[in-house]
N, C-alpha and C positions, 0 to 999 in steps of 0.2 A: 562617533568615534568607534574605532575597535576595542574589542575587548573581550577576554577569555573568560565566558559565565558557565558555573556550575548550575546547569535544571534539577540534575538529581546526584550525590554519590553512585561514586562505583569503583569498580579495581580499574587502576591505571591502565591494565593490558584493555580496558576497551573503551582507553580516552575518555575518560567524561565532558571535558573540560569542551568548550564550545566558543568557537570564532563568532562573533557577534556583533552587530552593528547597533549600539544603543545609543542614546540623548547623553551631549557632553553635562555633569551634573553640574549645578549652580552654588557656589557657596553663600553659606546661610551665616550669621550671625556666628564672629569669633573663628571661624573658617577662612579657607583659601584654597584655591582651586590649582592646581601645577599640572603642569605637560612633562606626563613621565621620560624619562631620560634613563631610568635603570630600574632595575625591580628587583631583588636577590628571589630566591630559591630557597624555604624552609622547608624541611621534614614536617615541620609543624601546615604546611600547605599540603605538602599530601595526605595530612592524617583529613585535613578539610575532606579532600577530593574523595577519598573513599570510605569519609562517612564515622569514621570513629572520632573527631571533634563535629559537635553539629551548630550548622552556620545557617544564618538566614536564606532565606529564599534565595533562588538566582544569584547567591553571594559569587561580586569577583575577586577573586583570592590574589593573594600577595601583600605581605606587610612591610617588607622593606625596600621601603619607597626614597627615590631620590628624583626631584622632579624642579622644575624651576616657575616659579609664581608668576600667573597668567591672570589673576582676578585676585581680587581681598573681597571678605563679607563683611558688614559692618564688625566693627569691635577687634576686627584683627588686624590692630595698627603695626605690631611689631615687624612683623615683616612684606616687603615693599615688591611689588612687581619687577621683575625679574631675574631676581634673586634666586640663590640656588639653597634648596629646602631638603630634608631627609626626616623620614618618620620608622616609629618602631611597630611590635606588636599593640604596646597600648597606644588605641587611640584616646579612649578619655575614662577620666574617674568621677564619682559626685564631688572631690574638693574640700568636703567638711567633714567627713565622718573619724573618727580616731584612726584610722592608717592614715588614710589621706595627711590630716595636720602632723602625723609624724613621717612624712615622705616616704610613706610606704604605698603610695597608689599601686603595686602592686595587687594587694592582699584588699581592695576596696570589695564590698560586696556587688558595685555595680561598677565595677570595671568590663570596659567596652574593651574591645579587639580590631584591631586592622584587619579587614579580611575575612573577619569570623562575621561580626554583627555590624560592620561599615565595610560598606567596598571598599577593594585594595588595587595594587598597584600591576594586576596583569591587565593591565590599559593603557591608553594611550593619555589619558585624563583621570585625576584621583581628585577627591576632595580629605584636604588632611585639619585636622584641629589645628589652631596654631597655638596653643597651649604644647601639642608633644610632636611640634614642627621645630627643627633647628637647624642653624647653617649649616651648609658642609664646608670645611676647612678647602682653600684651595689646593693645599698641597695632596688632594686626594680628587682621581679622579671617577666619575660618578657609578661606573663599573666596581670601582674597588672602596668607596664607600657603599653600596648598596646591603654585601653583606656586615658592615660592622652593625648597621640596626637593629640587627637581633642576632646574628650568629655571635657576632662579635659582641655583643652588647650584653647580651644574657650569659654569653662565659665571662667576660669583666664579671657580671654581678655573682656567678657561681665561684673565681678564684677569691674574689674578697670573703664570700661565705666560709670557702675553706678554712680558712685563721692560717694560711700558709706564711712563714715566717721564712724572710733571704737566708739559704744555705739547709733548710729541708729539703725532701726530697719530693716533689709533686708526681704522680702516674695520674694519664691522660689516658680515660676506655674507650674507644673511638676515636676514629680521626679526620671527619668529614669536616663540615664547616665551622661548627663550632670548636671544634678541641684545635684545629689548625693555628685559628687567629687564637687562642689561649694560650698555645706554644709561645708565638709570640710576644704576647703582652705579657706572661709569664718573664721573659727574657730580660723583658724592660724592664720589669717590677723588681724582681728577685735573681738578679743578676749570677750570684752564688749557688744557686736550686740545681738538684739534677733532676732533668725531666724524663719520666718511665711512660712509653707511648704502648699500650696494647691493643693493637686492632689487627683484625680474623683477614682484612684484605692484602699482600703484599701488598700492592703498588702502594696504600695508604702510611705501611711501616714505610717505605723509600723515601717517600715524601716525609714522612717525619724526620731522618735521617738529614735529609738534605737542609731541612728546617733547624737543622742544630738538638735532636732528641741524644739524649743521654745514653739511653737504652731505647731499643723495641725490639716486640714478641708479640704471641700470637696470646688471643685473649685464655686466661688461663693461666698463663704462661707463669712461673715464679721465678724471678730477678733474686739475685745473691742481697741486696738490700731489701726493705720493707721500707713502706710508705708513709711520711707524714699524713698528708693528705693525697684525696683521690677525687676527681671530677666523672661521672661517667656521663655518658652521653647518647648510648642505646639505645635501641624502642624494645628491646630485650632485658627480661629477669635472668640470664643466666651469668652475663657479664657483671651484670651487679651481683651477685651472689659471689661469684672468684674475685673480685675485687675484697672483698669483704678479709679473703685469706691472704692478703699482701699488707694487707694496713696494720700499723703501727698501735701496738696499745696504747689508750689515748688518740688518735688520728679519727680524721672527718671523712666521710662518702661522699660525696655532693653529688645529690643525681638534679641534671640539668637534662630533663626530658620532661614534656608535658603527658605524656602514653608509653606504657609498655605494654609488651605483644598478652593479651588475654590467654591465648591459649599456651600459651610458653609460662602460667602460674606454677603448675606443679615442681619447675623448680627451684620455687622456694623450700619446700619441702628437702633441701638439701643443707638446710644452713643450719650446722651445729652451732649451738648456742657457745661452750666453751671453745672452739676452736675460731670457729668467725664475729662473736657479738662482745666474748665478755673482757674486760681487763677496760673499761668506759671507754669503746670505740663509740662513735655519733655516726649518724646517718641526717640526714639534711636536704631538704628539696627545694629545688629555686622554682620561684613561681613567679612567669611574667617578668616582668622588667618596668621600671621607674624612667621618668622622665630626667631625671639628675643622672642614671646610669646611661642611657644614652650619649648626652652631652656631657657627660666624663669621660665618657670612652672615647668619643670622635675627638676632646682636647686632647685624650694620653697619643691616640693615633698618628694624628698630628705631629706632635713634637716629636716620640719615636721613632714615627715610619714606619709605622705597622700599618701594611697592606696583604689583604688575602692573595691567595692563589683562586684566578677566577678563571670558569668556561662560560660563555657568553653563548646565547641561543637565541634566536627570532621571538618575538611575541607568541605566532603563532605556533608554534612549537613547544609551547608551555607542558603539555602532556609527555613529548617523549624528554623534557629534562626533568620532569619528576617520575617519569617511568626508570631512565640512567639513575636518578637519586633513590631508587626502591628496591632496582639491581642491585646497587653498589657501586656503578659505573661511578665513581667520584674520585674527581680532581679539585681538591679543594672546595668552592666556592660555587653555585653555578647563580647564572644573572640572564634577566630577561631582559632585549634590549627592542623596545615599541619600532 
C-alpha cells in the first residue's frame, strides 16, 4: 500500500514526510484493519512532522481516520466488514487504572496515540482498535466526518470543560479547525451565547462571520463585553496571555493545544497577576480525548448538522497540506483523500 512515512523529523519547508510502498498491516487480536477513505489534518501532525511531539520510528501520521472494515482480528466482534468506522487521537488505554474506570482514558498513564505510537491514517490501509473505532453517522459524509475525530472531538471536550452556561458569552482564539467546528456545536448547545472569534488571519475572521460569530478581531483585540468563558487554540503564549484580559472574573481559559511555541515563553513574563489572574479567573487544559467524547460528538453532529468547512488534498500531498496549515493557509478543515 501507499503511505506517507516519517524516517526522521524536520521543518515542513523540506518535506519530511515520504511517499512509500509498505506491507498492507494485519490486525491482531480486538483490531480491525479499514481502507482509508479520509484522513483529516491535525496541527497535532505537524508538531509529529517536525519533531516537537516525539513518535515512534518510521510513524505514519494521521489520527482521524475514517475508513471502512476490510478484515476483523479475533475479539473484534462489534464491528462487521464493510462497515464504515472512524477513530481519534486515542488509540488505546490499560482499561483498569483509576482514570480509566472513571472514563477518563484521557489522562491514562499509558495511553497510546493514533499516529504517534500506532500508525495512522496517511494510508491507504490503518489498523484501528475497535475499542476507540465507531460508526460514522450516515448523514456525514467521510470528508466531513474525518475532522470531527479530533478537531471536533477535542473542542466538544474543551466547551464542556469551559462550564459555559446558554446565554454567556464564549470567545473563540483561533479559528482553524478546531475553534470552527466549536463555533458550531457552540450554536447547537447554547443557542442564546454570543460568540467572540479572535484570530491574527482575516480571511479566518470572515469565515467566522459567515459561520454566524457575534464578534471578531484581531488577537488582542478588546470587545466592549468580557468573557464567560474562553477556548484557545494556538501553539502560541501570546494569545493566551491577552485572552487572560478579556475574561470575566470568575470565567475559564480552556487551552485546547497539546504545544506551545518554546521560544515565544518570554511572554509570559507579561501577565499581571492583578490585572489578568486575580478575582478567581481558572485556566484549564484539555488533554487527549476519551472514547465517549468522540461518540458524543459524532451523535450531537448528526442530529445538528454540524459539518466542517473542509479542503481536501491527495495522499500524496500530505507535506504541502501541513506546510498550508503552518502558513496559515487555512480554510477550515483540511482532509487527506488516499
Amino acid at each position: 500500500m501507499k503511505a506517507m512515512v516519517l524516517p526522521r523529523p524536520g521543518k515542513m519547508e523540506s518535506s519530511p514526510l515520504k511517499l512509500r510502498e509498505v506491507p498492507v498491516p494485519k490486525p491482531r487480536k480486538g483490531e480491525v484493519l479499514v481502507r482509508v477513505l479520509a484522513c483529516g489534518v491535525c496541527r497535532t501532525d505537524l508538531d509529529v512532522a517536525e519533531g516537537r511531539i516525539k513518535a515512534k520510528r518510521n510513524v505514519i501520521p494521521g489520527h482521524q481516520i475514517v475508513g471502512e472494515v476490510v478484515k476483523t482480528g479475533p475479539g473484534a466482534k462489534e464491528l462487521k466488514k464493510g462497515e464504515r468506522v472512524g477513530t481519534g487521537w486515542i488509540h488505546s488505554s490499560c482499561g483498569s487504572c483509576s482514570f480509566c474506570r472513571k472514563g477518563l482514558e484521557n489522562l491514562c498513564p499509558r495511553f497510546s496515540a493514533t499516529g504517534r505510537d500506532f500508525d495512522g491514517g496517511f494510508a491507504e490501509y490503518a489498523i484501528l482498535d475497535s475499542k476507540t473505532a465507531f460508526r460514522v453517522p450516515k448523514k456525514l459524509s467521510s470528508e466531513e466526518a474525518a475532522p470531527l475525530l479530533c478537531a471536533g472531538s477535542v473542542g466538544y471536550r474543551a466547551l464542556k470543560l469551559s462550564g459555559l452556561k446558554n446565554g454567556e458569552n464564549l470567545g473563540l482564539v483561533g479559528f482553524g479547525a478546531s475553534n470552527h467546528i466549536v463555533l458550531k456545536a457552540a450554536k447547537a448547545m447554547f443557542p442564546d451565547s454570543r460568540i467572540y472569534v479572535f484570530a491574527r488571519n482575516p480571511v479566518e475572521r470572515r469565515l467566522a462571520r459567515r459561520l454566524g460569530a457575534s464578534w471578531t478581531g484581531g488577537i488582542g483585540s478588546i470587545p466592549k463585553e468580557r468573557m464567560d468563558s474562553i477556548i484557545d487554540t494556538t501553539p502560541a503564549w501570546r494569545p493566551f496571555v491577552r485572552s487572560l484580559r478579556v475574561l470575566k472574573p470568575g470565567g475559564r481559559l480552556v487551552v485546547n493545544a497539546i504545544e506551545k511555541i518554546e521560544q515565544d515563553k518570554s511572554t509570559l513574563l507579561e501577565i499581571d497577576y492583578r490585572r489578568d489572574l486575580w478575582l478567581e479567573k481558572e485556566i484549564k487544559s484539555v488533554a487527549n480525548v476519551t472514547p465517549k467524547d468522540i461518540s458524543s460528538f459524532l451523535s450531537l453532529a448528526s442530529r445538528a448538522g454540524i459539518k466542517p468547512e473542509v479542503q481536501a488534498y491527495p495522499l500524496e500531498e500530505a507535506n504541502r497540506a501541513l506546510l498550508d496549515l503552518k502558513k496559515g493557509r487555512i480554510k477550515g478543515a483540511k482532509v487527506l483523500k488516499p
